[in-house]
N, C-alpha and C positions, 0 to 999 in steps of 0.2 A: 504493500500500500504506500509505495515510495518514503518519504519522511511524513507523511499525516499520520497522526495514530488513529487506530479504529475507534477508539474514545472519542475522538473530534470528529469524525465523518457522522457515529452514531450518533451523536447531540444532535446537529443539523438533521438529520433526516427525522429523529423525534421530533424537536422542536417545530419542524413542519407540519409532522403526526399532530401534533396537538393545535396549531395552526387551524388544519381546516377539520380538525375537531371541534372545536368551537364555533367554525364558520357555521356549521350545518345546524349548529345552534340559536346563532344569534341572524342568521340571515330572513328567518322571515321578521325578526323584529323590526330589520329597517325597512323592511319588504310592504308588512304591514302597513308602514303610513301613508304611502303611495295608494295600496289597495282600496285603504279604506274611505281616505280622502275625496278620492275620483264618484264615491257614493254621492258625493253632494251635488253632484249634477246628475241623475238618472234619469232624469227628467228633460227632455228637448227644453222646455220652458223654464227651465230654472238657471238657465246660460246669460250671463248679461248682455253678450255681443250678438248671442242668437235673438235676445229679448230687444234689442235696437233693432236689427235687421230684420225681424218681425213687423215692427211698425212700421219702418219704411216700406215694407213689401205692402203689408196692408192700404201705404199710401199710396202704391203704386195700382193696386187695384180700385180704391178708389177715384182715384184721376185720368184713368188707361183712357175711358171714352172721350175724356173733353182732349187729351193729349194732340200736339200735333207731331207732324215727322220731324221737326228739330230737337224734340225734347226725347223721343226713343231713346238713342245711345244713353241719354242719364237714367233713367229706367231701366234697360237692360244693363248694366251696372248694379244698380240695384236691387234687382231681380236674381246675379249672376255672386252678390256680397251674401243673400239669402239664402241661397244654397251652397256656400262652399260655408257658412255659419253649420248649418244643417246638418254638414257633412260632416265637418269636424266634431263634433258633439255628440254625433252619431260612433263615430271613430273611437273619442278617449270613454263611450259609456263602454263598449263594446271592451275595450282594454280591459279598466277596470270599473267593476260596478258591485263592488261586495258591499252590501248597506248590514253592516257588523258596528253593536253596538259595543261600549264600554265594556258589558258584563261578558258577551259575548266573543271580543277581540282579546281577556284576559283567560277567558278557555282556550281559545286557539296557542296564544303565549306560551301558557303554561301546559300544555297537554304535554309535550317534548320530554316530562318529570315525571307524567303518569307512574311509569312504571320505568322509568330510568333505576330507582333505585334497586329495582328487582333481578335485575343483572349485575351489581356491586360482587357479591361474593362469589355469585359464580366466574366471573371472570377474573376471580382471583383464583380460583380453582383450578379451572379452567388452564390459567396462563401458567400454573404451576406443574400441571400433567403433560398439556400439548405444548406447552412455549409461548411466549408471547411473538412469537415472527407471524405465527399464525394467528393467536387470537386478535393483535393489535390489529393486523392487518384488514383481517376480514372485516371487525368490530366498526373501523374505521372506515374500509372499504365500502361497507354497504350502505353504513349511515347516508355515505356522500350520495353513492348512487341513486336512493332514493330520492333526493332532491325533483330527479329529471321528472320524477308523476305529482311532485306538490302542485304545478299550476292547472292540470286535471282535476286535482282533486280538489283545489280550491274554486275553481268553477264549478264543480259538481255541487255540492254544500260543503258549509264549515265544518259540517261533523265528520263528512268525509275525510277532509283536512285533519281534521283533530285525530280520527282513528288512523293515518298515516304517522305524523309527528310523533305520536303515542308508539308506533311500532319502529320508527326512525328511534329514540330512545331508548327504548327496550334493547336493542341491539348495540347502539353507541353505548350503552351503557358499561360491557366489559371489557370496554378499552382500557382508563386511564385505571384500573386495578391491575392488571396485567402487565403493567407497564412497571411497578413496583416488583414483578419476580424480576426482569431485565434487570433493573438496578441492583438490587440483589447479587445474582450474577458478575456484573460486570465491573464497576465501581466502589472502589476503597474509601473507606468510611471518612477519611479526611477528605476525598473530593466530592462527594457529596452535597454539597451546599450548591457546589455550582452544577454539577451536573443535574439536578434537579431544577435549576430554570429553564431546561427545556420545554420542561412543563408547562412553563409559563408562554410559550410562544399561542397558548392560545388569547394572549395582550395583543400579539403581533397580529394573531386571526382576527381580532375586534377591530383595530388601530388602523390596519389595512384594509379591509374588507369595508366596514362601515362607509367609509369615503368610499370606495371603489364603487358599491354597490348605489352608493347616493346618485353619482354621476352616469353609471349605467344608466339607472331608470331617470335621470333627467334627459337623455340622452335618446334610449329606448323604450322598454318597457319591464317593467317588475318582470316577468318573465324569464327576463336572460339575466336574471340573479341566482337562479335555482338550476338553470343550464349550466352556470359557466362552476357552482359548485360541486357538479356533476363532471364538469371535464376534468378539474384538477382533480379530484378523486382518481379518476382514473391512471393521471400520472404520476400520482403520487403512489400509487401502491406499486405499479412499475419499479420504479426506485426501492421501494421499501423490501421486495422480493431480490433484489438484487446485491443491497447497502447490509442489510440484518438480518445478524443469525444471534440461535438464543443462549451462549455461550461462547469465550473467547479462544475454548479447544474447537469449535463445530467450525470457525470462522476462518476462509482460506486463504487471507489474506494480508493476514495480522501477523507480527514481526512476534518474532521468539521473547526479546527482551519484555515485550507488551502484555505478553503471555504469562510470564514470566511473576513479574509487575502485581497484576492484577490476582494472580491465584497465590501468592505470597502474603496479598496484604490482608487479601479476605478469609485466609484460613485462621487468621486472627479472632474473626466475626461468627464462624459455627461453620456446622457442616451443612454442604450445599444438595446432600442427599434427596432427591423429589420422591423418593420412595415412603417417606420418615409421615407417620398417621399424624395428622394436623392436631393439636391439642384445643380444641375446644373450649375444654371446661375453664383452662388457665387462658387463653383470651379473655373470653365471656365475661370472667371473673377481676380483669387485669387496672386497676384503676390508671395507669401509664397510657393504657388503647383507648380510653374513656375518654381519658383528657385529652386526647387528639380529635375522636369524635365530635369532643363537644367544640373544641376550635374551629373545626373545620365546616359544623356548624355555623356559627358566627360568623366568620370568615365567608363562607359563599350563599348566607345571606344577605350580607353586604355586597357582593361582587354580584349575585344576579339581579337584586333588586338595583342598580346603578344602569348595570349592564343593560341590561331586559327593557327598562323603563325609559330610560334617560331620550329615546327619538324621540317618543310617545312625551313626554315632558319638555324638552326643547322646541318641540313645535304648538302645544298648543299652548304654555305657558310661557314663549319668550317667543313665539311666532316667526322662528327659524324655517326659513325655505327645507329642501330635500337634499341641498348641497352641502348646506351649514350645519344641517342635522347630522349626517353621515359623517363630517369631518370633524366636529365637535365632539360627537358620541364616540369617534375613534381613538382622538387622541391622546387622552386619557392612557388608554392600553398600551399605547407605545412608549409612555414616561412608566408604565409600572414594569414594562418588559427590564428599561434600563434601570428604575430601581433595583430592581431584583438580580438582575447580575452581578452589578459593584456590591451589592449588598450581603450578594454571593462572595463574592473573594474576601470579603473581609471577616465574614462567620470562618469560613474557609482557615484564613489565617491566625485568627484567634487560638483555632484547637490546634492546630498545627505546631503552633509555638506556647500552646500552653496557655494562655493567656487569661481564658475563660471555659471551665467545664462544658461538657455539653449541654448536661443539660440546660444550662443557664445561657448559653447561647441560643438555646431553640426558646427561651422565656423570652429572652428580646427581641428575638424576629415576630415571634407573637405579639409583644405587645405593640411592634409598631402596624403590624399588620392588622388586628382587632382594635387594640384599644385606646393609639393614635387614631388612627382612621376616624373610629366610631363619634371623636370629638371632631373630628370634622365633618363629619356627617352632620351632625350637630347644628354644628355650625350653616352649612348649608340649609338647615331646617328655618333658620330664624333670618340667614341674612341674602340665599337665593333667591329672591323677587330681582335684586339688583341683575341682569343679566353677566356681567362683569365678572363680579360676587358668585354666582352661580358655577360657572365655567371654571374659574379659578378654585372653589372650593370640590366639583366632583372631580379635576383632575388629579390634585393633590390629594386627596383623599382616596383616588385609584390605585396613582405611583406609590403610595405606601402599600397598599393590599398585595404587593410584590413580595413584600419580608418573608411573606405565606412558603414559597418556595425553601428557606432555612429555618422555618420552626415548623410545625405541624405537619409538614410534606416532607420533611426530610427526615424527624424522629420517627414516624415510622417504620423505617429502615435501621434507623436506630437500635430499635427495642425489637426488633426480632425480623433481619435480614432475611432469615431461612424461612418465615410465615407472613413474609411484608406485604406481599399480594393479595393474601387473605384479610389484613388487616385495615388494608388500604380498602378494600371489598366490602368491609363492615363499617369503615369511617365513611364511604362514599353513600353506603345504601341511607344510610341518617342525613349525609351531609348534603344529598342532592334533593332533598324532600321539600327546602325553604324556595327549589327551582320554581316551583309549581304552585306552594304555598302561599308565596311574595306575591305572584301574578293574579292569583283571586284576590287576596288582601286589595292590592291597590285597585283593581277594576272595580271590586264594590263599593272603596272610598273614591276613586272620581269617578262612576258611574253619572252619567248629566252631570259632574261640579270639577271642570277641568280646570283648577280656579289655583292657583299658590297656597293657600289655607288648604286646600284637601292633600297636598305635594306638602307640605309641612307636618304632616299626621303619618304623611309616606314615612318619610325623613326619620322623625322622632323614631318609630320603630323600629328600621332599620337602626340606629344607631346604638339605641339599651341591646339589640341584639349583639351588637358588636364589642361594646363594652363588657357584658355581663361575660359572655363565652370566654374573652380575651382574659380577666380576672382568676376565671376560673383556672385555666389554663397555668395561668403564674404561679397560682397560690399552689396545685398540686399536681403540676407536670413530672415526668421522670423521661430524662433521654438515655439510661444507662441500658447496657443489655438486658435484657430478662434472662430468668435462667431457664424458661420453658421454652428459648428458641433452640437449644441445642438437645435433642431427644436422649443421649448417653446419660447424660445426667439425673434423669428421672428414674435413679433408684433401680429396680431389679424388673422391671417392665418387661418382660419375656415377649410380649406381644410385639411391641416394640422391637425390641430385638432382633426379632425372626422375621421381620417384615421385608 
């Protein structure tokens, strides 16, 4: 693999993974206002330019008789403004014409969550038996694909749509658990911090896309947002069959020393046996997994209710076009992408040199990631009417939810390398519930009251979510190893043994 290491190739090609992992996410949220919007003309009569060019026509039939042959040409003018009025209106209802209300726009949102959670452990199972080359891939793979029948199925009805989205989820869902056996695998406990912001490129997914997708449909039509997330799917799994295997022995391309490297540092962390019976009872039981859950928690109720909402908020509370919406709601993502990387080498170097225990290094990524945030959130609660104030408070308050990446993403790796994927599978099925949650909450608070006071009630919530989880977290987190990740240890377990 000439002088790159497989380590760096693998980050990029995750970091992509996770990318239009998210896209498939968040793409009908910008998708959505476009759709919805275009409702408010369904009606030929409710067009203002067609409502002028109506009365002119009307005047035109009115005065046709008394008219003589010099005044025709102005009348067919007239006549010739009234129908291409006509035509266009006929055109963008044709586009789009979903008359989807609040309550009903915050089902469509949130369906995505249905049953997202219900894939969490198995795909940590899952990516523990078959590998994650396969599960990520597929997991990943099909989400995207799926994409190419959401503008069928949103013509058809919403609840077609929603029973889509609902099975798009279900499936994405055992990706990013699976993704923790790879880490496992392949990565030494010191690099860690950073190689878990590849995770994060689903910032890069929001950051990028959001714009991309703004300009698309001012451009086209909401349509080719769910095509063009369907094509990169497809190139992206290309890559992904070709760049990652799920072990650095399986891997043909990787240098001895890297080899070398990597099964040196990790035989420090337990044995990497996939045979060894998952311990259960000592998860279940584990207040260390608890305290991640409950972070993570906090943590991507803050991030989907920012995420999720933020078009849907910028447009009808600071009355942002579809350009300004996309690129405001994106950039955000792309300041937490770079939080989380410097933010990475410096957790990174800490433990490295000693500096700061682990665990208390995954305390502070927590607290900037929860319980910073959350007071900006806060803050955005009381001082986002100001558009200025607004902007400036969700992006900072984004670019911190980056830390996420070296406290609660990364301790799980922590506390038991050799069950990480399952644990990440039990923190995901709780932690992706507020996906779903957030999106009715807020549909039924601005149902009819799209007002700053009802986005203020958003806010507040979000925020004690974010603080209280982040507390918790502090007060009784543990990043050390457990002793149930290494199966020898438990005593005279014959079962075990013979397995």
């Amino acid at each position: 693999m000439c002088n790159v290491q497989a380590r760096t190739i693998l980050w990029y090609v995750v970091f992509i993974g996770f990318a239009l992992n998210y896209m498939i996410r968040i793409n009908l949220n910008i998708a959505i206002v476009e759709m919805v919007l275009s409702a408010d003309s369904k009606t030929i009569s409710q067009n203002p330019d067609h409502r002028l060019a109506s009365l002119k026509y009307e005047q035109i039939n009115a005065t046709s008789e008394q008219s003589n042959d010099s005044n025709g040409l102005f009348y067919f003018e007239l006549e010739q403004q009234y129908r291409n009025s006509t035509k266009q209106s006929t055109s963008d209802e044709s586009k789009t014409s979903f008359n989807w209300n609040e309550y009903q726009q915050g089902l469509v949102l949130g369906s995505f969550f249905w049953l997202h959670w219900l894939s969490q452990i198995p795909g940590g199972i899952l990516g523990k038996k078959y590998g994650t080359k396969l599960v990520f891939g597929l997991s990943n793979g099909i989400g995207c694909w799926l994409c190419f029948l959401i503008p069928a199925a949103a013509h058809w009805d919403y609840r077609v749509l929603i029973a889509l989205r609902v099975l798009q989820g279900l499936v994405a869902g055992a990706a990013w658990p699976s993704m923790h056996v790879l880490v496992g695998k392949w990565i030494p406990p010191n690099d860690r911090s950073k190689f878990v912001t590849a995770y994060l490129g689903n910032s890069v997914g929001v950051a990028v896309f959001y714009p991309l997708f703004g300009y698309v449909m001012s451009f086209t039509s909401w349509v080719w947002v769910f095509h063009i997330c369907g094509i990169l799917g497809v190139i992206w799994w290309l890559g992904w069959q070709y760049f990652v295997y799920d072990s650095p022995a399986q891997h043909p391309r990787i240098s001895e020393p890297e080899v070398s490297y990597i099964q040196m540092s990790l035989n420090v962390t337990g044995d990497n046996n996939t045979n060894v019976r998952t311990p259960w009872r000592d998860i279940l039981l584990s207040r260390p997994v608890w305290m991640n859950v409950i972070a993570q928690w906090g943590s991507v109720w803050g991030l989907f209710t920012l995420m999720t909402q933020a078009p849907t908020y910028f447009r009808f509370v600071h009355n942002w076009n579809i350009q300004a919406t996309g690129l405001f709601s994106g950039l955000p993502h792309l300041m937490r992408i770079l939080f989380a990387y410097g933010f990475s080498y410096f957790a990174d170097y800490l433990l490295k040199h000693d500096k700061m225990t682990r665990t208390n290094v995954r305390k502070l990524a927590t607290t900037i990631a929860c319980i910073v945030k959350g007071f900006i959130v806060l803050a955005l609660a009381y001082f986002g009417e100001n558009p200025t104030a607004a902007i400036i408070f969700y992006t900072v308050g984004t670019m911190f939810h980056g830390g996420v990446s070296s406290g609660s993403l990364a301790c799980m790796v922590d506390i038991t390398p050799n069950f990480a994927g399952i644990v990440m599978g039990l923190s995901s099925m709780f932690g992706v519930l507020p996906g779903f949650i957030s999106p009715y909450i807020v549909g039924l608070i601005t149902l009819d009251n799209q007002t700053f006071e009802a986005w203020r009630t958003v806010f507040i919530i979000c925020a004690s979510m974010l603080i209280s989880c982040g507390l918790l977290f502090v007060l009784f987190a543990d990043a050390r190893l457990q002793k149930w990740n290494d199966y020898k240890s438990r005593g005279n377990d014959e079962e075990l043994r013979n397995e």
